[in-house]
Each structure stands twice: as C-alpha cells, then as structure tokens.
N, C-alpha and C positions, 0 to 999 in steps of 0.2 A: 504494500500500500504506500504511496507516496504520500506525506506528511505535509498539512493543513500550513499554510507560509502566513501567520500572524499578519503583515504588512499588506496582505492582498486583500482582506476581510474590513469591510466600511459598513455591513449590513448585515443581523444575524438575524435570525428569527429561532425563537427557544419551542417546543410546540410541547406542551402537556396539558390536555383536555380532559382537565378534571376541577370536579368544584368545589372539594374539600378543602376545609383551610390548614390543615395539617399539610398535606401532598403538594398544596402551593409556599409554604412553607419550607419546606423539604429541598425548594429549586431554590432557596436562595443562596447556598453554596455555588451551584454553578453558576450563578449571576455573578457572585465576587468573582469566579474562575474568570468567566469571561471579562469584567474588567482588566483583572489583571494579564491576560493575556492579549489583549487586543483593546489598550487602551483607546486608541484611535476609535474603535467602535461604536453604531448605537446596535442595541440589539430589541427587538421587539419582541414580545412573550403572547401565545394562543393558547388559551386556557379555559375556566369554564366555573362560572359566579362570578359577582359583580364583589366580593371583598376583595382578588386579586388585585383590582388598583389601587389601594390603598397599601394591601400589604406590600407592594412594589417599590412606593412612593417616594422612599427615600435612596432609590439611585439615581447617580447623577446621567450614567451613558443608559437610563429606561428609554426607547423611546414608546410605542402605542404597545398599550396592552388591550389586546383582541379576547373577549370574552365571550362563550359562550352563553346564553339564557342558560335558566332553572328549567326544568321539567323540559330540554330539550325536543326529546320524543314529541311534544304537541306542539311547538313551535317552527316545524323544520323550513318554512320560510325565511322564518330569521336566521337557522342556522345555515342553508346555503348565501343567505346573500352576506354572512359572514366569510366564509367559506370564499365566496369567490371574491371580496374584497381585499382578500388576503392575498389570494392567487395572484391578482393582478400587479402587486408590490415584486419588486426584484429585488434578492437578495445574493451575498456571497455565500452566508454560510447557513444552512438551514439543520437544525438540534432534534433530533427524538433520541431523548436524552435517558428514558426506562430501559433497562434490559429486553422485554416483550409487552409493550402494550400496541394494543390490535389497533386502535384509534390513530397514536401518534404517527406510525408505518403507515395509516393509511395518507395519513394529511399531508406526511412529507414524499409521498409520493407525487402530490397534486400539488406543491409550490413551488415557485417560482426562483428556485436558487441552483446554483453554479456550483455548487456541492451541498452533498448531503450525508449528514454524519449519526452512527446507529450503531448498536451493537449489532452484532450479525447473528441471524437466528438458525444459521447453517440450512436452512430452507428458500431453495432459488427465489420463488415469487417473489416474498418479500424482503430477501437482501438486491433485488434487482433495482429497488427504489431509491437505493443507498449507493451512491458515488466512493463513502469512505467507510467503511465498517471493522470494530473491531471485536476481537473476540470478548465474547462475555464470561468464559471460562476465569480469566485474570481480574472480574468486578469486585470491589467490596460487596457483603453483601449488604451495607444500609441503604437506604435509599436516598438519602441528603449525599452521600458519597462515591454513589454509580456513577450519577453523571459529570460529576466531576473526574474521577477517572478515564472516563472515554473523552472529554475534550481533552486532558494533558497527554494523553498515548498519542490523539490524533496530530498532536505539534510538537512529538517530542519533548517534553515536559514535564518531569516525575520526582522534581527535585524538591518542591516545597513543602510546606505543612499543609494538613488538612484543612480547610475552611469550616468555621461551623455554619450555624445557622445565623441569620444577620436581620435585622428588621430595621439598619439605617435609620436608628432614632434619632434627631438633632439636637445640639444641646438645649433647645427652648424644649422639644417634647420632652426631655429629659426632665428638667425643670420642671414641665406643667405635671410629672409624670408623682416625683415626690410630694408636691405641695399638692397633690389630690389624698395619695395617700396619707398624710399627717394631717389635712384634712378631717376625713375619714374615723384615722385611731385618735384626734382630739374630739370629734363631738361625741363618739363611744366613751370616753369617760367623763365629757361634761367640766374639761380641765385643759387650760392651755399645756404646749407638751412641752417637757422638761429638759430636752434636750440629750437626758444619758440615752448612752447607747445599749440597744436591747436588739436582740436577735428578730426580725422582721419576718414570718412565714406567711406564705398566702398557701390556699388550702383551697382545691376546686372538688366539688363531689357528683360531676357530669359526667356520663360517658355514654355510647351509643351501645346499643346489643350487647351482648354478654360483654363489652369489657367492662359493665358497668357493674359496681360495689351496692349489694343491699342497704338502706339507709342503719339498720341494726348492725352490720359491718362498722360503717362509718362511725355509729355511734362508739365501739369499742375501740376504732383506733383511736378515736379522740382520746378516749381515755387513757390509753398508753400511752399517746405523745405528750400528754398533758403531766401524766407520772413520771417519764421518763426525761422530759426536763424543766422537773419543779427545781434544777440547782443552776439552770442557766435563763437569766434575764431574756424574756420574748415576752413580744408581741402575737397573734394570731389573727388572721382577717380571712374573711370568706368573700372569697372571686364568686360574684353572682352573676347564673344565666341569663340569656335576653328577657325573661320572664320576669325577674326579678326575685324570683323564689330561693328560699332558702332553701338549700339538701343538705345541710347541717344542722339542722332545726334551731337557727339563729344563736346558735353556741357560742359566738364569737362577731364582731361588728364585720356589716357586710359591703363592699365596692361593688356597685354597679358601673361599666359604663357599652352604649352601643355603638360607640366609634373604635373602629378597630386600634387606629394606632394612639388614641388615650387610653382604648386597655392596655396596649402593651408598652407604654410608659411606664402605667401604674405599675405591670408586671415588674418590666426594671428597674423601679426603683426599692422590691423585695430583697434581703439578703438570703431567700430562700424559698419554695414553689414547690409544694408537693401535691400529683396528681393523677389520676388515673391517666391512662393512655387515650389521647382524645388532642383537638385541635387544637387548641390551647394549652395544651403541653409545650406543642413546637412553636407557640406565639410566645409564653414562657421563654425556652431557649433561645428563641430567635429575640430577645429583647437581653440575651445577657446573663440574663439570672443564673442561678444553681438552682437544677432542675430537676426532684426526684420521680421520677416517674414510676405508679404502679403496675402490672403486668400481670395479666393471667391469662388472655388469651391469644392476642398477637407474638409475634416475634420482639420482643426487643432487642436483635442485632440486627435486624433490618430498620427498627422506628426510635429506638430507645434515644433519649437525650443524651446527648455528648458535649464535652468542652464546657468552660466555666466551672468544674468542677461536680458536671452535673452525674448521673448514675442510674440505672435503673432498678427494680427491688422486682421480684418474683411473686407476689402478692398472692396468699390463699385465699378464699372464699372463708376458709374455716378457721385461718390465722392474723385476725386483726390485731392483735398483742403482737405477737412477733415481725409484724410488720412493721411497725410504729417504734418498737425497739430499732431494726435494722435503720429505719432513715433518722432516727438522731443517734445512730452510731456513726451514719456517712455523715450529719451537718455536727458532729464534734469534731471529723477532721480537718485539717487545711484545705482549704479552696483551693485547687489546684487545674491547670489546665490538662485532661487528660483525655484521653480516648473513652468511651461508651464503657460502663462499667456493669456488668450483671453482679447482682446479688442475691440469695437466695433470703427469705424472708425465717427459714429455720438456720439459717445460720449466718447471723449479721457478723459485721468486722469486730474485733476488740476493742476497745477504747480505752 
C-alpha cells in the first residue's frame, strides 16, 4: 500500500453514522489525530443526531458537520438529500474509521474523494471501495483507538502517545463549568462555600438495557462509598437526566443541565465521575475528569475510560459493596495518566 503524503490532504471527511453520544465521543481521538497530522487541514464529520455539533465545537480545523435525523428509517428524504449533498463536496481524504460497520463502507463508497481509507474486511466487495486499506488484525481493540490506528499506519506514523478522548473545552467553559458546580454544592447547604479543598464526585445512575444498575443496587453502593470514605473530605453530587429525575433518590444535591457542552464543563470541573457504562461516561472523559466506569455487560476494553487516570470496575448485579470499595481504592491512588484499566469489583487494588 502506498502511504497517505500529509501535505497532499486540504479536505477530509471522517464518516460515522451513528447517533449515540458515546460512539461520537469515541471519534474525538481521531479528530486530535487528524489535526495533528495534517495541520493544514479542515476535515468535515457525517454522523447521525443533532448533539454531534456541539460535541464537535470546540475544534479549531471542524469544518461542517453532516448529521443524520432521528428515526432515520421514516425520514429517508432527508436522509438522501443528505446523502447527496455530501457526495457533491470533493475531498482528498475520505475516513471509515470502525473496523466493520456496514453503513460507513457503504457511504464511502458513494463520496467524493481521491482516497479512501478503511480497515480491510479481506472481503472483495467491500474492500473495492477503499483506495487504502489496512489490516485490522494489528487494531487496538477500543474503539476511541481503532481509528486512530489506521490513520497513523496509513502515513506512517506510530510514534506518539495515544490520544484520549477530548471535548475542546475553553477556558471561559471551563470557568462557567466550576462556578455552576459551586453553585450547585452552595445552595445544597444553604452556606457560602469555604473554600477547603474536598474530594468532588459526580455520580450518574443512567444507563440503557441491561447495563443499567437496579435503583436497590444503587442504593447499596451509596452506602459503601459513603463508609468507605467517611476518612477523606468529599463532596457528592448527582448528574441529573434530561428528565430531571432523580435515580438516587435525591441522596445527594442534584446538576441538571441540557446543553451538552455546560454538562461537560460541569463534568470537568469534578475531581472525580463514577458511572455506569453509558454516554456520559465518554462526555465525563472527554471533559478531563477521572472517570470510573461500571461494567457488566459490554466490553470494557473496547469502551472502558482511559487516560486522566480514569479505570474501569467489573461491576456485579449482586456486589454493590464491593464495588464501591474497588473505586475509592482507585480514587485513593495518584491521578495518573494511564492506559484503560480493568478491575474486578471482588478484588479491588490495596491501599
């Protein structure tokens, strides 16, 4: 395969047609990739919900980000005249950036660029779409770092750190991002704040289909983590859904907000984030924070939080105690910048 030449590339197009906010999340490693490899570049992203542009917002080489509608299926009007406004755009380098998704293979079949870059599925049809393909047998397996992988292979590349996830907060969000939350833990007590320093956890108890935690779960890790660090000064606060409901049963003062990037302000300015596996985990890590993520039915080395010192935990149905032990065994240690950490929820680290 001849190797992708950085200086030739003025137009990229990223293609992942999905409307999760986790899975668009996930691409913003390869967003930092491509700045940093083709600074000169704008690259435009084809994807699917309207919170992608917002969680995009803060790069500088964005240019349009192409979104799918909701409930696609019933709209398909909108989704070809999508579809062909896209086509019509020339680009240099065009991204199906997954290992096998059936969607991206098919879009970059149908645009408009001068290479096209993909893992190759060793299946003619659909590596015939792909100008540059590389093997996927050599991919990490998470998914914030496949596709990062396959841009650096394709331009020779392989030398720097991993990127994490990035949400380009500025420092005014950053700003608006703390004075919500102090905010917040000052009208909960009814007391201007004092200024010492207390350990900061946000606490979300959302998730979709079985990765979601019974509220009587929930109820018992509170309990643990509440035992387990009555010796170190914290704070506790509950990240509320759009709903505004509580799935803590109001145990702890609650942040609402429905703008994406003042939630994930607020996120960043936590010194700490424990969560079931869910979108706002990666909105979490994508804003910074240390990021405990719980796990029991996906993978966590293909989704798990990484970087800032984040981890993931193994999480029982049956073991809300030893859950709540393991992740204030991980926020007793140093913050440290690491790779994706499994931990089993019957056997947390020492402290």
């Amino acid at each position: 395969m001849t190797h992708l030449v950085p200086l030739d590339i003025r137009r990229i197009l990223i293609i992942r047609p999905n409307h999760r906010l986790g899975n668009n999340a996930l691409m913003t490693p390869l967003m930092s990739e491509t700045e940093r490899l083709f600074p000169q570049a704008r690259f435009d992203v084809l994807t699917g919900g309207g919170a992608s542009k917002d969680l995009y917002a803060g790069f500088p080489n964005l240019g349009t980000v192409h979104a799918f509608p909701a409930w696609s299926y019933i709209r398909p009007h909108k989704v070809f005249g999508l579809i062909r406004r896209v086509c019509r755009e020339p680009y240099d380098l065009a991204i199906d950036p997954m290992p096998r998704s059936r969607s991206a293979r098919f879009l970059i079949g149908l645009a408009n660029a001068r290479c096209k870059l993909g893992y190759r599925w060793d299946d003619p049809r659909p590596d015939a779409r792909l100008t540059h393909s590389i093997d996927a047998h050599d991919a990490p397996p998470h998914l914030a770092q496949a596709p990062v992988h396959l841009l650096r292979t394709a331009v020779d590349d392989a030398d720097s750190p991993m990127p994490t996830l990035d949400l380009r907060l500025s420092t005014e969000e950053r700003s608006s991002g703390h004075r919500l939350l102090e905010q917040v833990l000052g009208d909960a007590t009814g007391a201007p704040r004092s200024g010492a320093r207390v350990l900061r956890i946000g606490l979300y108890g959302v998730a979709t289909g079985a990765k979601q935690y019974s509220p009587r779960w929930w109820m018992a890790f509170l309990d643990g983590l509440q035992k387990e660090l009555a010796t170190m000064p914290h704070e506790m606060i509950e990240i509320l859904p759009h709903d505004g409901r509580s799935t803590l049963a109001g145990r702890m003062p609650g942040l609402l907000s429905v703008r994406l990037r003042e939630l994930g302000a607020a996120l960043g300015a936590l010194d700490a984030f424990i969560t079931a596996d869910c979108g706002v985990m990666h909105l979490a890590s994508a804003a910074g924070t240390r990021t405990i993520g719980l796990f029991k039915v996906t993978d966590p080395v293909r989704y798990g939080p990484y970087g800032h010192g984040s981890a993931s935990i193994a999480a029982e149905d049956a073991a809300p105690e030893a859950a709540a032990r393991a992740a204030v065994a991980l926020l007793r240690q140093p913050r440290v910048e690491a790779s994706a950490t499994l931990l089993s929820a019957r056997n947390p680290p020492s402290i």
